[in-house]
N, C-alpha and C positions, 0 to 999 in steps of 0.2 A: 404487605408493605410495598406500595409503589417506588422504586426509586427513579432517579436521573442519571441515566449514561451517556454519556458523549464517546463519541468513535468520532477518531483520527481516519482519514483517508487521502491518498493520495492520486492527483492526475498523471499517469504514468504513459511513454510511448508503448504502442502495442509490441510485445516481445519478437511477433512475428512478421516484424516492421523491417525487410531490405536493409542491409548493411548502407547501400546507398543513400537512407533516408537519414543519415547523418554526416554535419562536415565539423571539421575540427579546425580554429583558426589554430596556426603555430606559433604563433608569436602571445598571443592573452591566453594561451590553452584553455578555451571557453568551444562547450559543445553547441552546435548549433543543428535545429532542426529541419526539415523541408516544410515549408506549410500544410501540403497535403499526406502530412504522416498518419496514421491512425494512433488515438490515443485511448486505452480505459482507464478500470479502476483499477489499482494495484487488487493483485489476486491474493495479496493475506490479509489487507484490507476489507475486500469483499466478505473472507471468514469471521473477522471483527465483524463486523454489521451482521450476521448471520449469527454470530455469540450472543449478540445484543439482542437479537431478535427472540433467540431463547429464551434469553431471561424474561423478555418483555411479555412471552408467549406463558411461563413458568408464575413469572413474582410482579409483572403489571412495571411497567416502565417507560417512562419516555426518553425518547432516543432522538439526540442533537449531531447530526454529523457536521464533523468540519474540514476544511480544504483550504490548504494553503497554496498559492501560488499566482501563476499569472496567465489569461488568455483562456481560460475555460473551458472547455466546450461543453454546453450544458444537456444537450441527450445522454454525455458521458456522467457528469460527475453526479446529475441528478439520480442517477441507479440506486442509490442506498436509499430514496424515496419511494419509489417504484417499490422495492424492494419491502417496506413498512417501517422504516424511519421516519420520526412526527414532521424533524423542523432540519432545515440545511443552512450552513453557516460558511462562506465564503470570503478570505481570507486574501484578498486579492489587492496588487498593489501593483506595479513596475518593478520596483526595489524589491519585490518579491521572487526573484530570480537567481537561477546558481547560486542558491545558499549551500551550506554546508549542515552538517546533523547539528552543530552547535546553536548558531545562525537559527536552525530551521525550530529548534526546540525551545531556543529565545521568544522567539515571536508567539510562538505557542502557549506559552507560559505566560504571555501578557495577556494573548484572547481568552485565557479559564476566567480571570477576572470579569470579562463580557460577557463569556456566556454563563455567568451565574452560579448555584449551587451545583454542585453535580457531586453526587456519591460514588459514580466508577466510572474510570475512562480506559478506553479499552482500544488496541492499537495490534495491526499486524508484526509481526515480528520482522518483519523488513521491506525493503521495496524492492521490485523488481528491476529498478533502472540500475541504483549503486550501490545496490546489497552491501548497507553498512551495517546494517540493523542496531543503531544507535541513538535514533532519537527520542524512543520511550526510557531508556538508561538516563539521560541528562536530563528529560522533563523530571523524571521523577524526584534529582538530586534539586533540578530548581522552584519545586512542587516543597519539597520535602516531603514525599510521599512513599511509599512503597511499591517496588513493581515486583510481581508475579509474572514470570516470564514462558514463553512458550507450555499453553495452557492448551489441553486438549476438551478439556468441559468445565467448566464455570459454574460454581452454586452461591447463592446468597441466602444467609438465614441471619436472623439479628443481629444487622449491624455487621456480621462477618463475611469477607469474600473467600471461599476454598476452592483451592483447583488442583487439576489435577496435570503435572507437569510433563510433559513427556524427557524420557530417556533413553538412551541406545538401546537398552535390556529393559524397560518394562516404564513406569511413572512413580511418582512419589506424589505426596498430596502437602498442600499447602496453604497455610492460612494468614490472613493480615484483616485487620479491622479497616474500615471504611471511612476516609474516602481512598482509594489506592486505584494503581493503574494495571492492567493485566496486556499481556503479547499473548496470542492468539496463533497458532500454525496452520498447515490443513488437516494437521490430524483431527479437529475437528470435527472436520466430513463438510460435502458444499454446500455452499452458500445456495440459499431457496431460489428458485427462480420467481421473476416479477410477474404480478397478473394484470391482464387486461383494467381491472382496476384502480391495480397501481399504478399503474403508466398513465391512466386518464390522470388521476389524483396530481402524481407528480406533475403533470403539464401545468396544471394547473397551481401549484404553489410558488412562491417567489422564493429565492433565498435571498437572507439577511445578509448583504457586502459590507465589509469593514477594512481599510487602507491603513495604513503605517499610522499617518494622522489623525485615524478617529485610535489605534489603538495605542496613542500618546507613546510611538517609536520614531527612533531618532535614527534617520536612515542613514546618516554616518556611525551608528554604533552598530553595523550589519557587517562588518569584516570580517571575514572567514578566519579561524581558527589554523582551518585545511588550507595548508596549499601547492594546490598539484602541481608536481616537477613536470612531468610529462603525461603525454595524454595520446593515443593514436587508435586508428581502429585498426584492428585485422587483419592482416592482407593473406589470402589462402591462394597458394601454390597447389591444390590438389585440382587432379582432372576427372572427368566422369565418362566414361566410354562406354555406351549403350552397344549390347548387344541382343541382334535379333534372328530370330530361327523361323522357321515353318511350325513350331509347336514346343511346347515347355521342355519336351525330355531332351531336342536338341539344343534352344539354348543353354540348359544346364549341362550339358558334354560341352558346350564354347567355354562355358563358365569353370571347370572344371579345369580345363586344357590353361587356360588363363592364369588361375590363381596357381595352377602349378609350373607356369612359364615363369611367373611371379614370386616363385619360391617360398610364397605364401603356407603351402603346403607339400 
């Protein structure tokens, strides 16, 4: 039985991205970027597309990834093509900006109509920018679907999706009939890496773009739900004081002498 899954993905700044490569207006509390940030795929997103890929590898499927947001960067987002995703679906607008998990699961929920049938839609359990992990919860209330949440493997047999959910002390297993939505963790295990083939492939595919307009949204009914009182980044007081020796066993006598000047020890 072939089916159709769609995976959710998100354009995320690279985690390992300078605290500098963010400024925060104080007055609209709206985050703003540097243009030369680094961006990927959110990393339980990528486990999504690597669920999907099992199945697809298991029960024959095709796989529509979608992406919502604004300003692309397409060596980025195209990965889950690369990777043995069929078809890419881009979700891209202006008005598609600092949404909120409400906001964001709205728009979402008008593009399942666009993109067609689909028997499971499969999403990471959260993003790594604002770790809400809440936008596959409100698809699914606006779906009227079921979601299956933080799945560690994923089976389909007639009509039914089972998973196996992870727990602090061990998993439970869990079943819903189809069509339903599943959250993905890394307990998984990773995500395939892409091959020279897939990278030719992906260059060469177009994704299908769709704006507020074509998905008949009324960019005044985008009002955040959320809204942030405050917002700031970090500021770290600590210092780093390198020490160095003639060879390992005396800087660790410096280091020693240190952490007990320090009261550390």
């Amino acid at each position: 039985m072939k089916i159709d899954i769609t995976v959710f993905v998100k354009q995320v700044v690279d985690p390992d991205a300078p605290i500098s490569s963010f400024h925060i207006d104080p007055t609209s509390k709206q985050l703003s970027i540097k243009p030369d940030t680094p961006f990927i795929i959110n990393g339980f997103d990528e486990t999504a597309v690597e669920a999907a890929l099992r199945l697809k590898d298991s029960v024959g499927a095709n796989i529509t990834v979608v992406s919502l947001g604004y300003n692309f960067v397409m060596d980025v987002i195209k990965k889950p093509l690369s990777m043995g995703a069929d078809n890419l679906i881009l979700l891209q607008d202006a008005a598609f900006q600092n949404l909120d998990s409400f906001t964001t699961a709205k728009i979402l929920s008008k593009a399942v109509s666009t993109i067609g049938n689909t028997d499971l839609f499969i999403c990471g359990r959260q993003a790594s920018d604002w770790d809400n992990a809440q936008v596959p919860l409100v698809l699914s209330e606006l779906l009227g679907l079921p979601c299956l949440t933080i799945a560690k493997n994923i089976r389909i047999d007639n009509n039914t999706v089972e998973i196996e959910k992870v727990l602090p002390e061990g998993h439970e297993v869990i079943q819903a009939k189809l069509p339903a939505i599943v959250t993905v963790s890394n307990e998984l295990g990773e995500p395939r890496y892409a091959t020279l083939r897939g990278i030719m492939s992906a260059g060469r595919k177009t994704p299908s773009i769709y704006t507020a307009k074509d998905l008949n949204i009324d960019t005044a009914d985008l009002s955040p739900k959320l809204i942030i009182e405050e917002i700031s980044v970090p500021n770290s007081d600590k210092k780093c004081e390198m020490l160095s020796g003639d060879n390992s066993i005396e800087i660790g006598r410096k280091l020693a002498l240190k952490l007990r000047e320090s009261r550390i020890f």
